[in-house]
N, C-alpha and C positions, 0 to 999 in steps of 0.2 A: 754498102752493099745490101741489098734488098734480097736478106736470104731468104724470104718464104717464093722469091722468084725465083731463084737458083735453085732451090731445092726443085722446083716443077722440070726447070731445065734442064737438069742433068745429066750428064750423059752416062752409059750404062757400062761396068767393067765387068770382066769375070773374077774366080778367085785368084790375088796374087797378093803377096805384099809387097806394097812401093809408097814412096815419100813423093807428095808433089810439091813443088817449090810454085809461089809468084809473088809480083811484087803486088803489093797494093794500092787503091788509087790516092791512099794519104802516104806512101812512101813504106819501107823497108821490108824486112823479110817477113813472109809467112812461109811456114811448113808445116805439111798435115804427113799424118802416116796412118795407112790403113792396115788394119790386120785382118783375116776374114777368117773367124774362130771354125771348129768343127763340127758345131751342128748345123752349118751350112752343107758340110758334106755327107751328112747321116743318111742323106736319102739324093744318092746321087743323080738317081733320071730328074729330075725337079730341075728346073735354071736357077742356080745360085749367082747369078749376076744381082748386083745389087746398084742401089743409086747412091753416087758418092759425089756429095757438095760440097763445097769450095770451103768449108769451114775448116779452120788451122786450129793447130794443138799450143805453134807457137807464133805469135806477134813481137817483132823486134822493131819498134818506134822509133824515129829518129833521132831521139832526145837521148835513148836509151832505154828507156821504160821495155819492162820484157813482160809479154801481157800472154801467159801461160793457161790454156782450155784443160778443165780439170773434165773427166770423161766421165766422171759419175758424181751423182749425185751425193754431199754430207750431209747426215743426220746427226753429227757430233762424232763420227770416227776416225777426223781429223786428216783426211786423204783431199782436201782440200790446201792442205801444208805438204803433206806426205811425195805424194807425187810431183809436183813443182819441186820438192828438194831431189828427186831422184833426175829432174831432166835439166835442173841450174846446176846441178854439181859435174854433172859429164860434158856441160855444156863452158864449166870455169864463168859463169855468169856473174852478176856483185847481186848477191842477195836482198840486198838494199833496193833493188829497183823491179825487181819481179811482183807482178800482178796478178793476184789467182782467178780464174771465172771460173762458173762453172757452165761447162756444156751445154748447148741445144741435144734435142733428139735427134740422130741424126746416124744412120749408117756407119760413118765413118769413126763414131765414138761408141762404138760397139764392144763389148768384153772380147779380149781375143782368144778365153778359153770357153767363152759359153756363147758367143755369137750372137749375144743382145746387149744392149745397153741396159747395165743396171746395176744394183748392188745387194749384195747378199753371197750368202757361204763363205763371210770372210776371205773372200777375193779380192781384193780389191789392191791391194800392193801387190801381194801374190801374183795375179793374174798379167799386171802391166807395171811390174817393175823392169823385165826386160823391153820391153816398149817403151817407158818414158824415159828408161839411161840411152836406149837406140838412139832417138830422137834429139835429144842434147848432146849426142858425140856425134851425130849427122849434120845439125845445126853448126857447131863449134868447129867440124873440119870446112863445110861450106865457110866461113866467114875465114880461117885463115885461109882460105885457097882465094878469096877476095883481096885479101891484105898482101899475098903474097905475090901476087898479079899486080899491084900495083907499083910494090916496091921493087920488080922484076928479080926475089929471089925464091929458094925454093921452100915450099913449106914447111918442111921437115925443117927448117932453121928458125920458124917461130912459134911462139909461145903464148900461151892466155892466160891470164888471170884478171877476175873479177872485171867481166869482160870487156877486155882490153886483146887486141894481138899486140904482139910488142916483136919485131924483126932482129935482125943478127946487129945490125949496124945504129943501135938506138931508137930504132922507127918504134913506133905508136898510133894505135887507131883504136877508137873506141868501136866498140860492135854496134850500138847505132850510125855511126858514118858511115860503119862498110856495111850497111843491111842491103839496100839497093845492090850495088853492086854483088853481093851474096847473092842474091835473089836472081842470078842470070847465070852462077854455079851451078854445073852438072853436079846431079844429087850422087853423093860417093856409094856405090853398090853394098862396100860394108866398112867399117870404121870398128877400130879397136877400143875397148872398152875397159874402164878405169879397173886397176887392183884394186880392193877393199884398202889397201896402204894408202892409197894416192887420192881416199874422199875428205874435200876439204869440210863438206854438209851432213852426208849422208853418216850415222851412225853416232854425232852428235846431238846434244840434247839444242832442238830449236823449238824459239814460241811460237806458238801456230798465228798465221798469217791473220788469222779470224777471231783471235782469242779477244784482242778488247774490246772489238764490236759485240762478243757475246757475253761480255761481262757487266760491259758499261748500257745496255740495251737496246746500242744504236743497227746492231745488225737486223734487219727484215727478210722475215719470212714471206712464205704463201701464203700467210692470214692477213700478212700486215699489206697487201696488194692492196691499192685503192686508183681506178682509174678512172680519166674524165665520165660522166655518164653511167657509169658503173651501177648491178642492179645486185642485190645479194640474196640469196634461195635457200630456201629449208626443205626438206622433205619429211614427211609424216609416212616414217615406212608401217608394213603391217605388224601386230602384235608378235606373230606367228610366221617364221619364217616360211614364205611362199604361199602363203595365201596373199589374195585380191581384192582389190575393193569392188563391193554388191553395188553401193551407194553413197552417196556424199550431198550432206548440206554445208554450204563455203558462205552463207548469206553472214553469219555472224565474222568469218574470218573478212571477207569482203570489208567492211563496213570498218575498219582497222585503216587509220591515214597513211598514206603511204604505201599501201598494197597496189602490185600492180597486174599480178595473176595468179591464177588457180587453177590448176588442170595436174589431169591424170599421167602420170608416166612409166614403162616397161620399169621392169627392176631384172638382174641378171636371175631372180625367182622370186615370182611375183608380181603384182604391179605395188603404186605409192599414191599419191597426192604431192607435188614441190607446188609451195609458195614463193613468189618471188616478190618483191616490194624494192625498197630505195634505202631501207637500209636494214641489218638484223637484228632490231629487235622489234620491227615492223613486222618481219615476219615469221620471225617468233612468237609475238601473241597472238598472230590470225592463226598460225599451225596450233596453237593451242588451241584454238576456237572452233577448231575445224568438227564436224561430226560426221562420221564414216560407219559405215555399215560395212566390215571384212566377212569374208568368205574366206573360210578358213576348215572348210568340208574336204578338199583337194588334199589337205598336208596332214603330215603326223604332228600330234604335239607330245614331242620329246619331254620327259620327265628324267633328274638326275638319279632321283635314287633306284626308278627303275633299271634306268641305263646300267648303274654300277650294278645290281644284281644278276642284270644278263652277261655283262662283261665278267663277274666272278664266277659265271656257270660254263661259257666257252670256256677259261682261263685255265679251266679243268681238263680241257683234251687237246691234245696237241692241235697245235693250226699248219699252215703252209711252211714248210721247213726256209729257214733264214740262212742255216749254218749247221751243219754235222759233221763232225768229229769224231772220231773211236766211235764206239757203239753206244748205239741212240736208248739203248735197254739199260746202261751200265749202270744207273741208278738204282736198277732194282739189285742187284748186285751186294748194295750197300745196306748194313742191319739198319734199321730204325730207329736203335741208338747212336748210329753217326749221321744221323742224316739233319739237316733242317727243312723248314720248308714254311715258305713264308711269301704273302699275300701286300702287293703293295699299292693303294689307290692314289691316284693323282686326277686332279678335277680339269673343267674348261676354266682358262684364262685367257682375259683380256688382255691385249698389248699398252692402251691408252697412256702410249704418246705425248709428250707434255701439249704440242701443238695439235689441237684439234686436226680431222683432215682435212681438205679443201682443195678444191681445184675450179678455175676461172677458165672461163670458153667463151671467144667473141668469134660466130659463124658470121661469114660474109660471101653467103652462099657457092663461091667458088675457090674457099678456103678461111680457114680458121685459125685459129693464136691461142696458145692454151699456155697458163703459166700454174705448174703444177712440183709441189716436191714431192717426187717421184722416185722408189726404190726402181721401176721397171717403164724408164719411156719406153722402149722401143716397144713393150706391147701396151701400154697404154697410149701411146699415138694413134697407134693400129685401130685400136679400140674405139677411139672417136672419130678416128676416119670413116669405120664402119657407120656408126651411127648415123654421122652429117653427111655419109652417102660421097665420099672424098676419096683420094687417094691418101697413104699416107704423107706422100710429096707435097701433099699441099697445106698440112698440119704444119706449122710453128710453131712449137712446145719448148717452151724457155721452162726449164730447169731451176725450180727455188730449192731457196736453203731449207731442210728440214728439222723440226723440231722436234728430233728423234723419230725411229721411225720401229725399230725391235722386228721388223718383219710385216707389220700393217700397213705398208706402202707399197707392199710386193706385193700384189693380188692377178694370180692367172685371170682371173674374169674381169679386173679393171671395173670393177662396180658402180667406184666412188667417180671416174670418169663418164663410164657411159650415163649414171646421173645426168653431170652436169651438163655433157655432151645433151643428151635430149632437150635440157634444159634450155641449152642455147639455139636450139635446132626452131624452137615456139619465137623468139623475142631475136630476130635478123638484124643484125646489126650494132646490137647491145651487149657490151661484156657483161657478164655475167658469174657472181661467184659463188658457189655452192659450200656452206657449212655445213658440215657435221658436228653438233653441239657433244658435249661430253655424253649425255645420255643416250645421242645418237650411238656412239660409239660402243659402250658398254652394253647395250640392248643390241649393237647391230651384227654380232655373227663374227666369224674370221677367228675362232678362238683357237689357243694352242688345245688341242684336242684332250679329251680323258681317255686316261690309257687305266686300265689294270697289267698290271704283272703278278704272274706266279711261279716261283722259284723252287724246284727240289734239288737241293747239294748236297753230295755225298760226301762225308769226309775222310781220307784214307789215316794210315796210322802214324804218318808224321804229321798230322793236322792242318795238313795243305787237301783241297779240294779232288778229291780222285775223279768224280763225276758231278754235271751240272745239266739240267731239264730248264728250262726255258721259256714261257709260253708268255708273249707280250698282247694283249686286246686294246685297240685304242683307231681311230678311221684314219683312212690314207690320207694324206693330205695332198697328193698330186694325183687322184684317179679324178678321171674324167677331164684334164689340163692336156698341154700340150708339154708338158714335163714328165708325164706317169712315161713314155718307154724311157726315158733315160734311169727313173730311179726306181721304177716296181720291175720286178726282174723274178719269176716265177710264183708270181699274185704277192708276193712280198713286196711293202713299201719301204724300202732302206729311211728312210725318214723318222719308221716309228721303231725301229730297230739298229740304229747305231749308237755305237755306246756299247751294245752289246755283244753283238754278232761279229764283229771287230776289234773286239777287247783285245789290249794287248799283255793280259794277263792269259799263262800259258796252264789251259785248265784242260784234262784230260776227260772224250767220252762226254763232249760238249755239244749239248741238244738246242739250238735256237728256234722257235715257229712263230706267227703270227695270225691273228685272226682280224680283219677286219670289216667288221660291221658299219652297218651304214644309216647312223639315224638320220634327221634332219635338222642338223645343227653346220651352219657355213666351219669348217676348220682352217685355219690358215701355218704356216708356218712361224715359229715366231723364236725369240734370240737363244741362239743357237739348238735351236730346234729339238731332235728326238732327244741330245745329250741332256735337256733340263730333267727329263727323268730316268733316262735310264743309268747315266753317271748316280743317283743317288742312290741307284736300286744297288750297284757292283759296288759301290764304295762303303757301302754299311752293312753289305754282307760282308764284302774282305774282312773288312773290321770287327764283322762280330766274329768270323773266323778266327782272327787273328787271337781276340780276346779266348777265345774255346782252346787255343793252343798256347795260352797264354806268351804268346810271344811279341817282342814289340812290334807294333804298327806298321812301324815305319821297315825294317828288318825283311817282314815279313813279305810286302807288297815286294822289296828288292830280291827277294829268293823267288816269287810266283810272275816276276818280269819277264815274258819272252827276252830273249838276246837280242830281238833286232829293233826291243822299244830304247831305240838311244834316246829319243829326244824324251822319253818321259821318265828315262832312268836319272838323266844328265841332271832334268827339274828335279826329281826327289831328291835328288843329291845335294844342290845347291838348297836347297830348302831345309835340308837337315842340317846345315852345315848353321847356315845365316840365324837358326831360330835355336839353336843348342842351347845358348845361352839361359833366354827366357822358358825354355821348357824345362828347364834343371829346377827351377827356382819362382814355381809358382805358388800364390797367396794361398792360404787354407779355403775350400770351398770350389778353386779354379781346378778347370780339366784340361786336357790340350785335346783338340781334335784333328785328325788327320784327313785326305782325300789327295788322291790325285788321279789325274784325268787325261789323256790325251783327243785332241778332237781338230778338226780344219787343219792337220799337221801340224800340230801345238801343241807340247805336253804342258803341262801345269799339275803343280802341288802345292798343295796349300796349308798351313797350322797354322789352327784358334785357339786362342784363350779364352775361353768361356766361363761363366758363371751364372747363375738364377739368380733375378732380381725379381721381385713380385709377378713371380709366376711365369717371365720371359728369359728365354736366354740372352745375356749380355755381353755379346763380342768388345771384348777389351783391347784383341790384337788381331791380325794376319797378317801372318809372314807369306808372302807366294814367288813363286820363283816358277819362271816358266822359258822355254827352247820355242824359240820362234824366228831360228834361224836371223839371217841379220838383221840389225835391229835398226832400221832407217832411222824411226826420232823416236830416242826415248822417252823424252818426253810425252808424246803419244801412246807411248806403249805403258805407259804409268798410269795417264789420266783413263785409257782404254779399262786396266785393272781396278782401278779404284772405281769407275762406274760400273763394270759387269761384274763385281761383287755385291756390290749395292743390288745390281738389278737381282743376283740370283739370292740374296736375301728377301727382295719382295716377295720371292715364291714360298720361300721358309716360311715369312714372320707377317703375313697379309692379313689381315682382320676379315679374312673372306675369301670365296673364290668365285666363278659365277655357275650358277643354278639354274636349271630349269622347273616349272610346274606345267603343265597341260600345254607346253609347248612356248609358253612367257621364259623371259627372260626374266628373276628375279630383282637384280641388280639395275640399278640407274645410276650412281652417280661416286664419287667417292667418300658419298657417308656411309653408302651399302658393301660399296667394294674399293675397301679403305686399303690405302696404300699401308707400308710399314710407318711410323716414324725413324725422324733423322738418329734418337737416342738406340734404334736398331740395330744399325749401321756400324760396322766395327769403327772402333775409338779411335784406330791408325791401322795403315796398311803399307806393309812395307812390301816393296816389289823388286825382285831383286832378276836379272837377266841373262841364263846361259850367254857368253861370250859364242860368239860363232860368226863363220863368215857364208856358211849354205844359203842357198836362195831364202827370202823372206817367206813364212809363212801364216796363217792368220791371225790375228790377235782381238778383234771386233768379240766371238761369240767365247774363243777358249774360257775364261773368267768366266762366266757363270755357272757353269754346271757345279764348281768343286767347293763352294760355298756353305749349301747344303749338309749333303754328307758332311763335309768338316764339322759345322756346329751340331749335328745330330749325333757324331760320335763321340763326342767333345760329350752330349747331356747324356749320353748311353753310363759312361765313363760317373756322372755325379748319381744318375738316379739308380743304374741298375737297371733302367727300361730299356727297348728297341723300339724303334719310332717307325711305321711302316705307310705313313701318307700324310701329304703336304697339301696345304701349310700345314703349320702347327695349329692343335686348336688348344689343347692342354699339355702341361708340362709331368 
């Protein structure tokens, strides 16, 4: 099927959802199911007719082979396995024969609660687990209603397993024999759908589909793309976010074998210089070579410590109210000997990705093929469509594997795109791949924002919080997108304030604001977003609370628990249960540290073992225990915890963060903006799973946030100190 032609051809639906069945021209079933999410309806006068192509969810081969379209892109969060086990287990498929792809861009692989094709906010089972069990109990009744037409009985008298129909009178049919014939079944309006009793897959620990290829290193990424012809591009962006190039001498880069051009390109602010050559380290040394004359008169050049000084002087007067509760004065209310009040900095951070970024664009002026691991096709198609002056109908964007992605793949401006998009837009006819080298990276913007917070808690005379002031400084991360009306909601950006504004700690005469200021520094969203600081800001206040009332930790957070945080009481619960043991019965020197969090409808709690080893704290253990509703593969939900503790210790225990001077990016590479080491990293992690059968909810970003605090209360506990900004720089 020549789908970059079908996508032009398509014909045009309104909003409904329906499954379309056909057969295909190599034989057996395909079924697609469209969903058409709600920000298609957010702005009703608009035509939300969309273009839906022939691309299927599932492929039943006649051999048997079951070749299953995974609708969003993996960066390691394992919905690559995840979803295939949700649509082969409704479907009684033999797991042995299923085949995962992942997605084109394409309408009809669209989120069905965000109305784009993408990944982020820990949606990603969430969002289409009822969609991918639809579509395997749709699949599985079409195929016995095949089988049962043939054996002329009724289908309520046959049965599946590991896909097989098997009839009342001994019959037998494998689901590739009856795919064809399926394939000319009227699609069942609606189909009953499994008990949590009756999953032979789902809520089983399974190995992920992907796991040996990413072990043994035969899986390929976006970087590892090499096609016939193929040209590879650098770009020499400006020092200084949004300044231009004055001038350029390319005679030295020129004169580099292998270069094949050198020209000027738009940047979503700013212009650049991309080199392209025949291979990259061709044009890597000509971009070195290059001499540019920037004009950088146009832009601010941001400086950190200035920034943190203006952000500690807003931080001082209420901003745009977040959340109000009892009375917004009640602070004052409170003497000055029960009050605290406490000041907390958090810097820009890089995401940097293990896999550089990169996206490939071959224009052939009446349509284009872009092979990109992409958090956000559907606006990053869009985005080069623009560019190449296309529809996005006429974009073929094949979907790679990503090599992590933490949030730098999801970019409302599609930067790293429109890039290459120009790139390809000069060189007709020639693929073309665009690197971003590490230095690119870490110099080029999209950082998780700096925020200040400033705290005054009132404390009444049972040593629980009577009143709490609020005031978070840090830049919206969706003004000016096409995302700010769904999340800024009365000049507040829910982004830089959850965690907080939505604690599900029940605190009286609760004052939330926000201030956000606007340097010129790109911000991006990044893994699990506002909660990396404001989780540490509530969780080592509780805790120093806790300690001010001397009461346990753990006790304490369960007395100050609204009634309706089940899912994060359920986690503290298991969490206190599972680590009892080893917290009875720690080494001289060790502390335990507590935290818990709820975030993406995920509670999580966590205890550390901790200790100072020259000068660093030494995670020896965590126990975490987290409510994330059913638990498709626990396995996933393990390898999920034990990597986003990791991640949220980067931010703890980083040798850096990144910086500005006169508008420079200090940082370049990971000698300046040094990861943790592995001996950082807790020694063992035990991850232990409220039972539940409620709808799945996130598990990608919950783990990071409760890391932190954990190990910060944990050294509150040895030194005596409060630790009020990350990372650490001294103990």
């Amino acid at each position: 099927m020549n789908t970059a032609a079908a996508c032009r051809d398509a014909r045009r639906i309104g909003r409904r959802t329906f499954l379309s069945v056909s057969a295909t021209v190599t034989g057996g079933l395909v079924v697609s199911l469209y969903l058409d999410g709600p920000l298609a309806a957010q702005n009703p006068g608009q035509n939300t007719a969309v273009a839906y192509p022939p691309d299927a969810f599932v492929h039943i081969k006649p051999d048997g082979a079951i070749v299953i379209q995974v609708n969003r892109i993996d960066i390691g969060q394992g919905v690559h396995t995840a979803l295939p086990l949700l649509l082969a287990d409704e479907m009684d498929a033999d797991w042995s024969r299923v085949v995962a792809e992942l997605a084109p861009a394409a309408d009809i692989y669209r989120d069905p609660l965000y109305g784009i094709q993408m990944v982020g906010g820990s949606g990603s089972i969430a969002h289409s687990f009822q969609q991918y069990r639809e579509l395997g109990a749709k699949t599985r009744a079409m195929l016995v209603a095949a089988a049962a037409e043939r054996w002329k009985v009724d289908p309520g008298q046959c049965k599946t397993e590991n896909s097989v129909v098997r009839g009342p009178k001994g019959q037998s049919a494998a689901y590739g024999e009856l795919a064809d014939a399926a394939a000319r079944v009227p699609v069942p309006a609606s189909v009953a759908l499994k008990r949590s009793s009756e999953f032979r897959l789902v809520g089983k620990p399974v190995r992920r589909l992907d796991g040996r290829a990413k072990c043994d290193g035969s899986q390929k990424f976006g970087l590892d793309l090499d096609l016939p012809g193929m040209k590879v591009a650098v770009v020499a962006h400006p020092p200084v976010f949004g300044a231009r190039v004055r001038s350029m001498d390319a005679s030295a880069a020129r004169s580099i074998d292998g270069v094949r051009e050198v020209f000027e390109i738009p940047l979503a602010r700013g212009t650049a210089i991309a080199v392209v050559a025949d291979k990259f380290w061709s044009a890597k040394q000509a971009r070195d070579r290059l001499k540019i004359d920037w004009d950088v008169s146009a832009v601010e050049g941001a400086d950190s410590s200035q920034l943190f000084a203006t952000y500690k002087e807003l931080a001082r007067t209420p901003g745009k109210v977040a959340v109000l509760r009892g009375d917004p004065k009640g602070i004052d209310a409170v003497a000055e000997s029960h009050r605290i009040v406490a000041e907390y900095e958090f810097p820009y951070l890089a995401h940097t990705p293990m896999e550089p970024l990169n996206t490939t664009v071959r224009f052939d002026n009446d349509r284009a093929e872009v092979w990109a691991g992409s958090q956000f096709q559907t606006v990053d198609r869009m985005a080069i469509a623009e560019v190449l002056g296309l529809e996005p109908e006429q974009v073929l964007f094949h979907t790679e594997m990503g090599g992590g992605g933490f949030g730098r793949r999801a970019t409302a401006d599609s930067h790293v795109q429109r890039e290459a998009a120009a790139i390809a837009k000069r060189l007709v006819g020639t693929p073309v791949k665009l690197v971003w080298t590490r230095e690119d990276d870490v110099r080029g913007g999209y950082y998780r924002p700096m925020h200040v917070h400033r705290i005054e808690v009132g404390i009444g005379r049972d040593g629980m919080p009577a009143a709490w002031r609020h005031v978070i400084v840090g830049q919206s991360i969706t003004a000016g997108t096409p995302f700010a009306s769904m999340v800024i909601k009365n000049g507040v950006d829910s982004t830089a304030t959850e965690g907080v504004a939505d604690t599900h700690y029940d605190i009286p005469n609760f004052h939330v604001s926000a201030h956000h200021p606007t340097p010129n520094v790109p911000v991006l969203w990044f893994r699990s977003v506002g909660h990396t600081h404001s989780a540490f800001v509530m969780e080592t206040l509780i805790d120093e609370l806790a300690a001010r009332a001397m009461a346990d930790p753990i006790a304490y957070r369960r007395t100050l628990l609204r009634p309706d945080a089940t899912k994060l009481r359920a986690a503290l619960d298991l969490m206190a249960e599972k680590s009892a043991a080893w917290r009875r019965s720690l080494p001289k020197g060790h502390a335990v540290g507590i935290a818990c969090h709820e975030s993406f409808e995920t509670g999580v709690a966590c205890a550390v073992d901790v200790s100072i080893e020259k000068q660093r704290p030494r995670i020896h253990r965590a126990t975490v225990a987290v409510d994330c509703g059913l638990a498709v593969n626990p396995l996933t939900i393990e390898s999920q915890f034990q990597g986003g503790l990791t991640f949220g210790v980067s931010q703890l225990m980083a040798k850096g963060a990144i910086t500005l001077k006169n508008g420079v990016v200090e940082q370049t590479n990971f000698d300046t903006y040094a990861p943790p080491y592995i001996i950082d990293a807790p020694a063992a992690v035990d991850v232990h799973i409220v039972p539940s059968t409620e709808k799945p909810s996130g598990c990608g970003e919950p783990p990071v946030p409760v890391i932190a605090p954990a190990v910060v209360n944990a050294l509150a506990r040895l030194t005596g100190k409060r630790y009020r900004s990350l990372p650490l720089v001294t103990i």
